[in-house]
N, C-alpha and C positions, 0 to 999 in steps of 0.2 A: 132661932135654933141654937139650942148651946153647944158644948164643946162635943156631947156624948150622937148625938146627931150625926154629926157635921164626921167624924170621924168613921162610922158608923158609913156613911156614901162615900167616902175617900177607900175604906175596907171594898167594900162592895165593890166599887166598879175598876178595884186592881184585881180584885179574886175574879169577877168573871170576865176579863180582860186574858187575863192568863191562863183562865180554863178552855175559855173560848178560843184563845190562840192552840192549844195543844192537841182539843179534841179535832180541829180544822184542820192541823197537821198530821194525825194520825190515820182521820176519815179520808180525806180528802173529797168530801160529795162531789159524785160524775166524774170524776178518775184526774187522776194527777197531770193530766195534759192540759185541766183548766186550772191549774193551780201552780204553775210555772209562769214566773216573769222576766224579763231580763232585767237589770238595773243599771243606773247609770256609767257601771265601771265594764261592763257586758258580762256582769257575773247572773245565774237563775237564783231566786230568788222568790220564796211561796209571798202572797199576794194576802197570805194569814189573818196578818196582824189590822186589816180594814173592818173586816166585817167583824172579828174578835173585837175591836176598840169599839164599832158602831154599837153593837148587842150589848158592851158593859154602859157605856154611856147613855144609852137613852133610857133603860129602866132606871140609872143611878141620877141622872137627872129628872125622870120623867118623878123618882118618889121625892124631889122637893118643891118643884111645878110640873104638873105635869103637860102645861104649854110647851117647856123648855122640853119635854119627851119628846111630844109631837116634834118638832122642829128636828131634834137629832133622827128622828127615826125616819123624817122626811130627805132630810141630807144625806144620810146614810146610801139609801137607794139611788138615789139621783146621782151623787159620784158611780154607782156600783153600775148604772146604766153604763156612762161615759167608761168606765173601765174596761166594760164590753164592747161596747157599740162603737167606741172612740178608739177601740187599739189599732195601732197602725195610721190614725189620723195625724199626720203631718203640723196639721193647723196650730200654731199657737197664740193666746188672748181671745180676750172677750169679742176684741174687733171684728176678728175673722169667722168667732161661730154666730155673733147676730147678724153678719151680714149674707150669712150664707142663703138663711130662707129668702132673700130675696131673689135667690135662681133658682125656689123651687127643693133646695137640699135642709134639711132638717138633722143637723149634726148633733153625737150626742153631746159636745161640748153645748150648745144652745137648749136644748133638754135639762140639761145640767143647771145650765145657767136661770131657766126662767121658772126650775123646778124650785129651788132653794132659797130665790128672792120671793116665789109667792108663799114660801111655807116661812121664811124671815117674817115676815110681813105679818103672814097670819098669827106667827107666834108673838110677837111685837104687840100686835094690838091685844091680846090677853096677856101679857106680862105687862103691861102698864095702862093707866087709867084715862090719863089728858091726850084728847086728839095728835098733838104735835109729838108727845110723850110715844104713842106709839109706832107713828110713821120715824122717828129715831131709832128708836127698841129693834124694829125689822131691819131697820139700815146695818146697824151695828149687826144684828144675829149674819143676814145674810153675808154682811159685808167682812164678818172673822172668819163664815165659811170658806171665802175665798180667798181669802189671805191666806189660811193657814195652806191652802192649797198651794197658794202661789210659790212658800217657800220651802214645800215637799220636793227638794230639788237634790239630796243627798240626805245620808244617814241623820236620822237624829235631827233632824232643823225643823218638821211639823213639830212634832214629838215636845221637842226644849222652846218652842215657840210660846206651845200651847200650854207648859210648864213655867216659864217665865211671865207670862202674861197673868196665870191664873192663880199663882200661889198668891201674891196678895189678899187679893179676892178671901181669902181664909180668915183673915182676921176680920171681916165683915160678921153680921149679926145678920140672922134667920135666913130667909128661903137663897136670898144672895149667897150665903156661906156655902150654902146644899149642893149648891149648881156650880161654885167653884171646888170643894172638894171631889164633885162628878166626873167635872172634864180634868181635872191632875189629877186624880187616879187613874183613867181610862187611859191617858196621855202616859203617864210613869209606870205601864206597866209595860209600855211597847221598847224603850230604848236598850234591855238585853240585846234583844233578837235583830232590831234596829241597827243598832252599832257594829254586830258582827254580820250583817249582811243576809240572815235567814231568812228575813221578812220585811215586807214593806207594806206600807200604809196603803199605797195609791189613791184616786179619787175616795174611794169609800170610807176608807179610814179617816182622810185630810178634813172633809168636809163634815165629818161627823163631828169630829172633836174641833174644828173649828165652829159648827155651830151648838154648841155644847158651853166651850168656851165664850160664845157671843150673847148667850141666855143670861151666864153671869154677870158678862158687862152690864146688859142693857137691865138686869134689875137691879143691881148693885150699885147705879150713881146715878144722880140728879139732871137736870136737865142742862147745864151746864157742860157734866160729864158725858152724857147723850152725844150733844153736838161736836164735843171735841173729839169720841171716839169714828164719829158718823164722818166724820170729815176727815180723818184718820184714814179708815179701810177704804172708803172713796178716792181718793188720794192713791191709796196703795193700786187700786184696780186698773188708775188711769194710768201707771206708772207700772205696771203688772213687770213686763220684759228686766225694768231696772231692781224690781223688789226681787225676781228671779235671779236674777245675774247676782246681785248682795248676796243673798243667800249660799251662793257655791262659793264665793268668794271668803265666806266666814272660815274659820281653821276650827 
């Protein structure tokens, strides 16, 4: 993919990042009583900018694989479930919502969680060729889903995660290039509205663009770079509390 491409999916999915944030604050579909969040400082705050980021990123990803599509448009919903299903859940980590169906409760953090490792997975094994190749691929995809989740813990830290992680990725050559100008566009066009408190990402947005961002990794580097990112977000998951705690503690 050359330069004209690649710039070309960075356009795209800030313009429908920003369309999609304005028209979802205008409409508000099903009235502005679902469209009301609190945030972490107890300010309301519209819930906008997830489904806005998930909608620009999967077609802007899906037109350079369109594996890497699938995979956002499957994370998208599965946070969007947990945003529902999971408000007012108490629970937090991976710990608490896999352990929960063993009493019988099916949380949407567990929904969430086994939603987006099977569509990792799925997208993993068609973004790469060699067996091992893609049971990494999936690790990586699912496993920057929840990262970036993990550090949606104040303005701006998915957002600059998923921007810091993925501008590299840019000076990469072909479909790699595609899928990172996808997720930092879709990413960079959230931190106005981000920073001044109007909108927040929540599950829908986080996991969109973290697995957006995870499409890139896992086709952008060798098997080398596979296991080092796979062991990375793994890492982060089992460490989820202290990767959260980091994250507020950044200035």
């Amino acid at each position: 993919m050359d330069r004209a491409p690649r710039t070309r999916s960075l356009a795209l999915a800030v313009a429908l990042a920003r369309a999609g944030a304005t028209v979802l604050r205008a409409t508000a579909p099903g009235g502005r009583e679902h469209w009301t969040r609190t945030n972490h400082a107890g300010r309301a705050a519209g819930p906008y900018a997830g489904p806005a980021s998930a909608l620009a990123a999967a077609p802007a990803t899906g037109r350079a694989r369109p594996a890497a599509g699938f995979a956002v448009l499957a994370a998208g919903p599965c946070g969007a479930y947990d945003d529902v299903a999971g408000a007012g859940d108490g629970r937090r980590g991976s710990r608490a919502h896999l352990s929960a169906p063993r009493g019988g409760e099916v949380t949407g953090g567990a929904v969430k969680l086994f939603g987006i490792s099977a569509a990792g997975l799925a997208a993993g094994a068609l973004l790469r060729e060699r067996p091992l190749d893609k049971v990494l691929a999936g690790v990586v995809v699912a496993g920057a889903a929840h990262f970036v989740d993990l550090v949606d813990v104040r303005p701006d830290r998915a957002a600059g995660a998923v921007l810091v992680c993925g501008v590299p990725g840019l000076a990469q050559r072909g479909s790699a290039a595609g899928l990172s100008a996808a997720a930092t566009g879709a990413a960079g066009a959230v931190p106005p509205d981000d920073v001044r408190e109007r909108a927040m990402l929540g599950d829908t947005g986080a996991h969109a663009l973290g697995a957006a961002l995870g499409t890139a990794i896992a086709l952008g580097n060798g098997r080398a770079g596979l296991v080092a990112h796979a062991v990375a977000v793994v890492t982060a998951a089992a460490h989820g509390e202290r990767v959260s705690a980091w994250a507020r503690s950044l200035v």
